[in-house]
C-alpha positions in Angstrom: 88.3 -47.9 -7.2 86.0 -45.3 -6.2 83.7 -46.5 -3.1 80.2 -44.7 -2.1 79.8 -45.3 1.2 76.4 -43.2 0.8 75.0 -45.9 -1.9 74.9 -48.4 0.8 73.2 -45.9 4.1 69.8 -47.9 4.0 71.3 -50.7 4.5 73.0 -49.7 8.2 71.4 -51.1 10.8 71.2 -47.7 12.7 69.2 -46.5 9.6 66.7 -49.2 10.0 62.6 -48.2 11.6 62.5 -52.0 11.5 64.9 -52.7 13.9 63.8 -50.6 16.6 60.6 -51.6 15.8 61.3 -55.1 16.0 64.1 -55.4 18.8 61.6 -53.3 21.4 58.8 -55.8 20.6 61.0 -58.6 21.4 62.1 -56.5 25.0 58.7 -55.5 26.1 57.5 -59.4 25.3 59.7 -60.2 27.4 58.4 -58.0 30.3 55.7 -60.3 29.7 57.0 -63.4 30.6 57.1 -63.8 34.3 54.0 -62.6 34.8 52.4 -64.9 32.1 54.5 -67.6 33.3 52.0 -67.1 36.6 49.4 -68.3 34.3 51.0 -70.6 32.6 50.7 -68.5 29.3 52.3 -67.6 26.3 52.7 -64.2 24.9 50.4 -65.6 22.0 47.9 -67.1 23.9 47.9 -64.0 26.0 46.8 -61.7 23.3 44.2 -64.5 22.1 42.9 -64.8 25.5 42.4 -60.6 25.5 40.3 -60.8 22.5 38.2 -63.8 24.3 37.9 -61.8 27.3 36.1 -58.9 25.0 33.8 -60.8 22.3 33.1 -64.0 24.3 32.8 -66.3 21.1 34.1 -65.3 17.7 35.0 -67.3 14.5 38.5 -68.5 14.3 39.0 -66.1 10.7 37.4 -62.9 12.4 40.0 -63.7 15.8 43.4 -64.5 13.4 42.6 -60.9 12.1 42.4 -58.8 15.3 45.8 -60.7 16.1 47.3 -60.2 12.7 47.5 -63.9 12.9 47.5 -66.8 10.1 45.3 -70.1 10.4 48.5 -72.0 11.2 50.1 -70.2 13.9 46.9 -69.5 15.2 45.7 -73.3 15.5 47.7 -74.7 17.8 47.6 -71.7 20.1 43.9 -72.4 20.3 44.6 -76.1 20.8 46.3 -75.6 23.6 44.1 -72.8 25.0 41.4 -75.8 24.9 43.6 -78.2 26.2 43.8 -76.2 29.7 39.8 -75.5 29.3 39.6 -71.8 28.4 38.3 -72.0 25.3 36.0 -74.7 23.3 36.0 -74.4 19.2 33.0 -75.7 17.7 31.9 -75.8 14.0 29.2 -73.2 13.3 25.3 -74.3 13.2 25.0 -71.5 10.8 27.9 -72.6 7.9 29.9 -75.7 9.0 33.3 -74.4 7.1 33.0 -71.7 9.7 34.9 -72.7 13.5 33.5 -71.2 16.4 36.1 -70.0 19.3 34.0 -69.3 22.5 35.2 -68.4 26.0 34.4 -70.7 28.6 34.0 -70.1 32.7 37.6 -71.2 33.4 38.7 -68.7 30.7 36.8 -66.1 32.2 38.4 -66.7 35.4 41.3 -66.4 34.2 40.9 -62.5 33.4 40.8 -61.8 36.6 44.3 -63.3 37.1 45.2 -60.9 34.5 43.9 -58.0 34.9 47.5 -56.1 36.8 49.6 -57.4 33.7 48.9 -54.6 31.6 49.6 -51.7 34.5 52.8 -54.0 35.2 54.2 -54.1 32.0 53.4 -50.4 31.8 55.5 -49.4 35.0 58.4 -50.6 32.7 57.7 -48.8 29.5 58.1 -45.3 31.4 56.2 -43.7 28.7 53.5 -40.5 29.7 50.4 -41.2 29.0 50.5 -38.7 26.1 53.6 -40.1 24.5 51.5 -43.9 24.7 49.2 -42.6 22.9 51.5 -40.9 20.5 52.8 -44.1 19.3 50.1 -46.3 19.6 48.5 -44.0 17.1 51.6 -44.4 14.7 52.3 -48.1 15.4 48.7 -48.5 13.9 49.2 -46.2 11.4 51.9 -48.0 10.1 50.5 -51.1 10.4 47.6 -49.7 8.2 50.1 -48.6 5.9 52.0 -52.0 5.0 48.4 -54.1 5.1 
């Protein structure tokens, strides 16, 4: 029995862009965690709460695509963001099919809570500046590529 080891390459783990890709997501989330435990915040609602911070109110369609979310993880993330006041969702006025996400004072508040997070998480990264940019750049690009 003749056996090609090289047939079967793609399907090592050590050949994998996934991998990396998905095992350093999973570490630098969890960088996260004690300083969104502070806040009493999920990774999740961390990331919706950034998009709050900027646009202030923004239907709940428009917010699941800047976080690459679906309608049913991103529900109850924004049930429980309203649950702890940060956030109100309102049918629009304009189209009633349409559900309104809007910041409220309490979730504004809370940015300022926030704001080290991002310089903290960075101090663990140890990239340059340079090489940040680097990948962010190809990190979008890929995610470009496979949408």
């Amino acid at each position: 029995m003749n056996c090609n080891n090289e047939k079967y390459d793609s399907l090592k783990l050590g050949n994998q862009l996934c991998f990396p890709l998905y095992a350093c997501s999973k570490e630098i989330i969890r960088k996260y965690k004690p300083f969104l435990d502070e806040l009493d915040l999920t990774y999740t609602q961390y990331i919706t709460m950034m998009v709050m911070w900027e646009k202030k109110s923004v239907n709940v369609k428009m917010l699941g695509e800047c976080l690459f979310l679906d309608s049913g993880t991103l529900t109850p993330v924004l049930k429980k963001l309203e649950s702890k006041g940060y956030i109100t969702r309102e049918r629009s006025e304009k189209d009633e099919r349409n559900l309104v996400v809007s910041i409220t004072d309490s979730g504004m508040k809370l940015r300022d809570k926030a704001v080290t997070i991002p310089s903290k998480v960075g101090s663990c990264v140890k990239l340059t500046e340079e090489e940040a940019k680097v990948l962010y750049n190809l990190l979008h690009k890929i995610i470009s590529n496979v949408r």
